[in-house]
N, C-alpha and C positions, 0 to 999 in steps of 0.2 A: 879357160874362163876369163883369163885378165883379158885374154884379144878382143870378147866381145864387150868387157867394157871401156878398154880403148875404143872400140866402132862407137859405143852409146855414144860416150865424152864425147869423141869427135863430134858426129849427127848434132848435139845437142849444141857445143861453142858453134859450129857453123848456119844453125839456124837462127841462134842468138846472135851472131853477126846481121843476120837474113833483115830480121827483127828489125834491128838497132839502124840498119841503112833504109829499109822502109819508113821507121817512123821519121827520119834525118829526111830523106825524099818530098816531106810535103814541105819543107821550106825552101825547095828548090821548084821554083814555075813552072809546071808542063812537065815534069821529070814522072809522076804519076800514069800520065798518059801517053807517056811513050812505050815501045813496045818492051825496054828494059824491066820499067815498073808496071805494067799490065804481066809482066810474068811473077815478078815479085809480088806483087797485091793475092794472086792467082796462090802462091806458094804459102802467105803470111795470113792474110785475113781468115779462111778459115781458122787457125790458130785464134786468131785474135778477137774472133768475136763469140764465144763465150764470156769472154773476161769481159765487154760491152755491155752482155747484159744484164750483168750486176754492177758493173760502174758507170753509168751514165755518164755521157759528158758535161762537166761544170761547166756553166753562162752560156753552153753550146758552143762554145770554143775549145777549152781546154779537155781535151783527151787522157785521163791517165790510167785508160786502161792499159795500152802498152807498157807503161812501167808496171804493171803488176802482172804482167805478163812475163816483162823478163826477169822478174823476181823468181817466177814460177820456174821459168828454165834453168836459174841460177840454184835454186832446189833440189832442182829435178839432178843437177849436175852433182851436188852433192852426196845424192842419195845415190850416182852410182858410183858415186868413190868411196863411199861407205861399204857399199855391199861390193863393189868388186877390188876391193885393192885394200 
């Protein structure tokens, strides 16, 4: 039982990484549209747009639904150290 919540943890800090390097990507020019971040967008944005469309972006710039995104994995990550360990 603990090995598969060692697999969860992992999966979960590694996509929370995934995350945190996609949203860091759009201050980088052209880094989106290269074929590194067209496979990350591909991997992340599902993930991230639920959270979209209950937090709208403020002035149309500022995005904070990834931060409450990785809140959610930060939860998520909780809860299985909770229930597994």
């Amino acid at each position: 039982m603990q090995m598969i919540g060692q697999l969860l943890s992992m999966g979960i800090n590694l996509y929370t990484v995934a995350v945190f390097i996609y949203v860091l990507s759009s201050w980088i020019p052209n880094l989106r549209e290269s074929n590194f971040g067209q496979m990350l967008g591909s991997i992340v944005e599902p993930y991230l747009e639920p959270f979209r469309k209950f937090i709208p972006p403020l002035g149309g710039m500022m995005d904070f639904s990834p931060i409450v995104a990785l809140i959610a994995l930060r939860l998520a990550a909780s809860g299985v150290g909770a229930i597994f360990f």
